[in-house]
C-alpha positions in Angstrom: -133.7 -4.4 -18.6 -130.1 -4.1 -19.5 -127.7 -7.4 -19.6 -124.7 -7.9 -20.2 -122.6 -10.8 -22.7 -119.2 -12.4 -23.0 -119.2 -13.1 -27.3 -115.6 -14.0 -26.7 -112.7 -14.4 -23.8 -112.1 -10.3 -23.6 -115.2 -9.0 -25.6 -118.5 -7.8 -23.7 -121.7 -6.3 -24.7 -124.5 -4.9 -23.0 -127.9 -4.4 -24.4 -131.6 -5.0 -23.8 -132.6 -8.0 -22.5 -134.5 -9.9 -25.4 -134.7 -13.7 -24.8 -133.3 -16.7 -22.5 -132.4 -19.8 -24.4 -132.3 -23.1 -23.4 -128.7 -24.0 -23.1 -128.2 -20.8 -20.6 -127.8 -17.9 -23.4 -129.4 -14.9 -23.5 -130.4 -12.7 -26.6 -129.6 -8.9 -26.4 -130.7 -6.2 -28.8 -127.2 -3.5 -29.1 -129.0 -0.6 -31.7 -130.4 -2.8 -34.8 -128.6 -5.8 -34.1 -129.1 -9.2 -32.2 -126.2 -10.3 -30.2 -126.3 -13.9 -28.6 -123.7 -15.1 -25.2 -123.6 -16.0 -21.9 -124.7 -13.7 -19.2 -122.1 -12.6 -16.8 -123.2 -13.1 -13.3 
């Protein structure tokens, strides 16, 4: 399932879906890397 991440005020990302943390984060996977943010709703 795609998602999508703030990592900053004006920078998104969208990437598969790889875990929900605790404090409301999600984990995405963009290519090789592991991006972590808040979802936007």
């Amino acid at each position: 399932m795609l998602r999508t991440i703030m990592l900053s005020r004006y920078i998104a990302a969208q990437g598969r879906l790889v875990e929900v943390l605790t404090d409301g984060r999600i984990t995405i996977r963009v290519g090789e890397k592991l991006l972590q943010g808040y979802p936007v709703t």
